[in-house]
N, C-alpha and C positions, 0 to 999 in steps of 0.2 A: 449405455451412455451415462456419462456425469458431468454433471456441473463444477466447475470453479471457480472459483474467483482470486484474483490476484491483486491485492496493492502495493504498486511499483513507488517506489520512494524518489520525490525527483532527483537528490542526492545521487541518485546511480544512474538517470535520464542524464543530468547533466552537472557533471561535477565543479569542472571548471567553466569548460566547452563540453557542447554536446559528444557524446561515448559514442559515435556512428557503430564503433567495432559490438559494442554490446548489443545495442540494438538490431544490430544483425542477426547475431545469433538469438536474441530474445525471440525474435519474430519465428525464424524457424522453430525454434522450441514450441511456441507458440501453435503455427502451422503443422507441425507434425503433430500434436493432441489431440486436434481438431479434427483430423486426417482419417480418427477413429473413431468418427461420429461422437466426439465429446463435445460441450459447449464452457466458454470460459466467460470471465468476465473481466473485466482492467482497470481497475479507479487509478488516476496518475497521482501523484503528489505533488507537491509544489516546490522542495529542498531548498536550497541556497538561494533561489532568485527569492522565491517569498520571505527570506530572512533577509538579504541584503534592502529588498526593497523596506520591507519592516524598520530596520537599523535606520537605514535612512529618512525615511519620514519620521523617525521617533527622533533624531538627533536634530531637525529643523521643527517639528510640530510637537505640542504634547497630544496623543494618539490613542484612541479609546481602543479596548481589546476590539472590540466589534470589527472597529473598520480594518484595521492588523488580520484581523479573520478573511474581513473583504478583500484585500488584495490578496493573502493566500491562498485564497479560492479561486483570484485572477492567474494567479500562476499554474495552479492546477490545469484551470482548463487551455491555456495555453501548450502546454506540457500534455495531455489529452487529445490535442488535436493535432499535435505532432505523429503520437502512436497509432490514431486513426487513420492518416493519411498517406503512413509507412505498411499499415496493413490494405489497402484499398477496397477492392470489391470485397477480402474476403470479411470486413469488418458490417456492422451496421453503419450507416449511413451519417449517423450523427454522434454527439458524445451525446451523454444519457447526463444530465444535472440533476436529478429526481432518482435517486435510487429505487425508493419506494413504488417510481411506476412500473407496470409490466409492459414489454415491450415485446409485441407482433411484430417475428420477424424469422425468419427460415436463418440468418446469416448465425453462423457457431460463436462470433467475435463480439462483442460488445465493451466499446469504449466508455467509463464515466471520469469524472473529474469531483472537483469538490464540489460540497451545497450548498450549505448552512455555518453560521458563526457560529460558534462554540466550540469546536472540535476539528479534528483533521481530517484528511481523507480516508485515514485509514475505520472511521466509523462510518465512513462513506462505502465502504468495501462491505464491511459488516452488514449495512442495509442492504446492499445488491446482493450481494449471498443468502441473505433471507427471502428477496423478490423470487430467485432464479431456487432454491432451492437447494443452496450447496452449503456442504455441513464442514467441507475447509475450504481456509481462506489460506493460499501462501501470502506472508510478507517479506518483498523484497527489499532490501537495504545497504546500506554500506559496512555493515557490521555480518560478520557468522552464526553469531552467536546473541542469544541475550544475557547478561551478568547480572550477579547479584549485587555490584554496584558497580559505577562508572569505570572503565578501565584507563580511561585517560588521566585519571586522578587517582587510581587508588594500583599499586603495582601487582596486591594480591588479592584483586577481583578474578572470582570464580566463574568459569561460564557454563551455562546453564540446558542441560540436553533437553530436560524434560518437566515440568513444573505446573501446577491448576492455578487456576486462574484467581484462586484465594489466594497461593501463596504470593504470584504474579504482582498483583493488585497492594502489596503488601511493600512492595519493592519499588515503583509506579508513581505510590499513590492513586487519590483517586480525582482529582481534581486538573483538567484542561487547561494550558496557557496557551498563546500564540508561540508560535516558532520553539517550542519547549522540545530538548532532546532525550525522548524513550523511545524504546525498540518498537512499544505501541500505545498508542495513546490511550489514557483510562477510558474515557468515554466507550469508545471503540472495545476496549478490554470487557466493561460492565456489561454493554452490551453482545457482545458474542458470548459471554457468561451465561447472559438470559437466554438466550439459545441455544446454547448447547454446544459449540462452535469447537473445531481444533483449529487453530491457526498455527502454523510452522512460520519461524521469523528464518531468515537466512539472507547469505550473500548473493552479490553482483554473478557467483560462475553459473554461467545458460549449462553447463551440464549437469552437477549439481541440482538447478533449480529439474532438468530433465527429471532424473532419479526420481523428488518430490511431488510432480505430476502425476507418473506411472506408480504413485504409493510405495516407493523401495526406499531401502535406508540411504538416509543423507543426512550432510552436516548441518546441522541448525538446531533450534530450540522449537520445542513442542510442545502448547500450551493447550490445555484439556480441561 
């Protein structure tokens, strides 16, 4: 048996309108891992609702990072309790807001969402992989790959198979905004560092993400 953990990006929960087609096959992906006596774990993210929401209260209000944090945390668990309730019996019962707690329970699933201000879900992901004892984290997102700079702005950004968390960190930064776009947040990055963590960043395809469950090669970036 092993542990995993996954942080789903809301970006690919829900882009425009929610991805029903994704989430289909996520779940099965999902369900056949578990199928093996494995146990996984799910922090959701918050994508575009938390950014639009953010835009918009920052164009009417001036808006302290904190509370920008608070409502992308409201998004998350919104977006967490969608994934909980698409998995049913076979999930825990509740989303999990406390990564750090351990949580008594026979079910393989475990849904969390975000926590704390400061940082994204995906240092949220980072904490439940250390509660549960899983030494990778996939990250799912809208990108394949991570670059060595922005691809939307730069035409001869390079993308990146494999890379430590020095050089990672280096590319990053190391300092947390609200609604800020990297493949993973530093926070999140510093911490799986102190861990010892591999995290795989990769895209939206459920067979793809298959391959990276069962440890085979697949397309994405691999941070060590």
């Amino acid at each position: 048996m092993q542990s995993v953990v996954i942080s789903v990006g809301g970006s690919i929960i829900i882009p425009k309108a929610l991805d029903v087609e994704f989430l289909i096959e996520f779940k099965k992906a999902i369900l056949d891992f578990v199928s093996k006596g494995n146990k996984i774990g799910i922090v959701a993210g918050g994508g575009n609702i938390c950014r639009e929401y953010n835009l918009a209260a920052s164009e009417v209000s001036q808006i302290s990072e904190v509370d920008l944090d608070w409502m992308g945390i409201a998004a998350t668990k919104l977006n967490a309790e969608l994934l909980r309730v698409i998995f049913g019996d076979a999930a825990y019962e509740k989303v999990i807001n406390n990564p750090k707690l351990s949580v008594k329970s026979k079910k393989k699933i475990l849904i969390g969402s975000g926590w704390k201000p400061g940082c994204s879900s995906d240092r949220d992901a980072v904490l439940l992989a250390k509660t549960l004892g899983a030494k990778t984290l996939i990250n799912m997102s809208n990108i394949d790959y991570a670059y060595d700079k922005d691809p939307r702005m730069f035409s001869d950004a390079k993308k990146i198979e494999k890379i430590s968390w020095k050089d990672f960190l280096k590319i990053t930064g190391d300092k947390w905004v609200p609604g800020m776009h990297v493949p993973f947040d530093p926070e999140a990055s510093k911490l799986a560092q102190k861990y010892k963590m591999k995290v795989i960043i990769l895209g939206k395809d459920t067979r793809n993400f298959s391959r990276a469950l069962q440890e085979l090669p697949c397309r994405g970036t691999e941070i060590y």
